[in-house]
N, C-alpha and C positions, 0 to 999 in steps of 0.2 A: 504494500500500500504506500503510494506516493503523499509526502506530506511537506507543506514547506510550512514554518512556525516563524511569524515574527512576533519582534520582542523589541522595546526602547520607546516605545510611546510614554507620554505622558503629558503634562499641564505645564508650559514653560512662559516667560514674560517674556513681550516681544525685543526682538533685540542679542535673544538666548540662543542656547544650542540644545539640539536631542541626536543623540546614534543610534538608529535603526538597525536590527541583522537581521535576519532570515536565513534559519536554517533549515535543509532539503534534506529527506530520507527517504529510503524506499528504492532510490536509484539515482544514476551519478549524470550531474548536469555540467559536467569540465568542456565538454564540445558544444554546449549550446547558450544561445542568447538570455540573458538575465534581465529584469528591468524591477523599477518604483513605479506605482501608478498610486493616484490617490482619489478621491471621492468624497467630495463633500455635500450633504448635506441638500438634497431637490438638485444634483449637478449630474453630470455623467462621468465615469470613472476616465481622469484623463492621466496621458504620458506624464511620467514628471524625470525619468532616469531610466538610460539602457547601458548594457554593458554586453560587448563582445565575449565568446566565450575567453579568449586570453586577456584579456582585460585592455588591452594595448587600443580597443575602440568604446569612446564612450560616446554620448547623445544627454541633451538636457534640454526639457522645456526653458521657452524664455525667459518664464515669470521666476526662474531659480537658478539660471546661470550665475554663475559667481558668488553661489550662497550654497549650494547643496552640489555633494559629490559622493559619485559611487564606486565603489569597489567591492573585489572576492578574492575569495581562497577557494581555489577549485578542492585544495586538497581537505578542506573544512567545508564541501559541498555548500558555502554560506557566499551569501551575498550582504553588500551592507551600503547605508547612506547617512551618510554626516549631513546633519543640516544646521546650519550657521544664520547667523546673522536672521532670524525667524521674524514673520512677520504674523498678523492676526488673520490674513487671508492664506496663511499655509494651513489652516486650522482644516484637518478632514481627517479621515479612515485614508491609513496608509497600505498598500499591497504590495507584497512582494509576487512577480511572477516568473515562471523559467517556462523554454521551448520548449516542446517536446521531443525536437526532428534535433537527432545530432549532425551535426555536417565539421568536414574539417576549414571550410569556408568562415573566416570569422570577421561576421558582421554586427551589427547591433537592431535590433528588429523594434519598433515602435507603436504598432499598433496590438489593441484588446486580443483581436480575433489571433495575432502573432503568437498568441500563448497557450500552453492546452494545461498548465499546472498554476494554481492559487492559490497564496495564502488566505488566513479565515481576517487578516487586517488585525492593526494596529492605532490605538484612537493617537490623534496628536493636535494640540488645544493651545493656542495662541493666546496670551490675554494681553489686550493695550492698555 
């Protein structure tokens, strides 16, 4: 059974910082694309961070360039996102998601339908 768990949410002032991981069980995602999506609140679950499977490609929504970054350990099947510098509209349910197609192709893949494995999401709470 495939499982990905994230963990580092919580209630932070704007201005703060929170680390996100996500960690994958059940089967190994070192050859496929990883990402952040988030979901706030009457919104639709959008891009926020991808990561190539070597990590050597990454992608970021605009509204978090130069505030939020992602990285992994293939060999800690874990993905993860530092987010800095937070603001009250990064406030949503955070997801981690992986591919499911392995390929030695390493790209960064950015849309919903891109992913067949979810986490169950992490709350993350901005106050101004």
């Amino acid at each position: 059974q495939v499982q990905l768990v994230e963990s580092g949410g919580g209630l932070v002032q704007a201005g703060g910082s929170l680390s996100l991981s996500c960690a994958a069980s059940g089967r190994t995602f070192s050859r496929s694309p990883m990402a952040w999506f988030r979901q706030a609140p009457g919104k639709v679950r959008d891009i926020v961070a991808a990561i190539s499977w070597s990590g050597n490609s990454t992608y970021y929504a605009d509204s978090v360039k130069g505030r939020f970054t992602i990285s992994r350990d293939n060999a800690k099947n874990a993905v993860y996102l530092q987010l800095n510098s937070l603001k009250p509209e990064d406030t949503a349910v955070y997801f981690c998601a992986a591919r499911g197609l392995a390929s030695s192709y390493d790209y960064t893949a950015k849309g919903r339908l891109d992913y067949s494995y979810w986490g169950q999401g992490t709350q993350v709470t901005v106050s101004s």
